[in-house]
N, C-alpha and C positions, 0 to 999 in steps of 0.2 A: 161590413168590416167589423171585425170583434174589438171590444173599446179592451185596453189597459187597465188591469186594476194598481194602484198604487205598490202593490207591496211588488211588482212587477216592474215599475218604475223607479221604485226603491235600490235594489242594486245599481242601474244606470246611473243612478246618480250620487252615489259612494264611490263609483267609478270615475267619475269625471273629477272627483276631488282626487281621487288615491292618482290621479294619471297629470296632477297641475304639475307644472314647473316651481311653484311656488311652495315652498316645504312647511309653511305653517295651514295651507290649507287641504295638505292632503291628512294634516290634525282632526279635522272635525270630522264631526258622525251625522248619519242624516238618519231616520230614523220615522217610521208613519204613523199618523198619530192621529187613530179617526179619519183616516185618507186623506189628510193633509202631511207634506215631509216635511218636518222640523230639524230645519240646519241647526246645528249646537257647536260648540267648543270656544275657542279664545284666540284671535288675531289683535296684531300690534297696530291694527292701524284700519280705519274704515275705508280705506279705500280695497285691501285688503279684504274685506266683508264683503265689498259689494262683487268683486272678482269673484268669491265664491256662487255666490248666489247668482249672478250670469253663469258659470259654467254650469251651473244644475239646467238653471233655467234652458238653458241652450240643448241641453242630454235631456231634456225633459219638458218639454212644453205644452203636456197634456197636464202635469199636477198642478198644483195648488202649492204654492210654499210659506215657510214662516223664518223668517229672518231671524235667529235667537242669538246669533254668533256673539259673543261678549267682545271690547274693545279694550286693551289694558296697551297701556304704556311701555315698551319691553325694560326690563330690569338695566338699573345703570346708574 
């Protein structure tokens, strides 16, 4: 069986974000970096983070990930 290279893995998993229910995490970009995918962008709340970072993982179980998502407060 032929292995996945990341940048292959890549789109599935900008997919899995653009397809959430959740409208702050079809925000973020994933992005390969070194053949590791690097979630980025800014949720209001870590539990929110970690939802991202399961649906990759769940689209994607062969890569390697890197948590960067930032945590802010939403405006108020």
């Amino acid at each position: 069986m032929a292995s996945l290279s990341v940048t292959d893995v890549q789109p599935r998993a900008q997919s899995a974000l653009a397809g959430s229910p959740i409208s702050e995490l079809r925000d973020l970009t994933v992005v390969d970096q070194d053949g590791i995918l690097l979630i980025s962008g800014v949720v209001s709340s870590f539990y929110h983070k970690q939802l991202a970072q399961e649906a990759i993982r769940s689209a994607c179980r062969e890569a390697d990930l890197v948590n960067s998502i930032e945590v802010t407060a939403p405006a108020g």
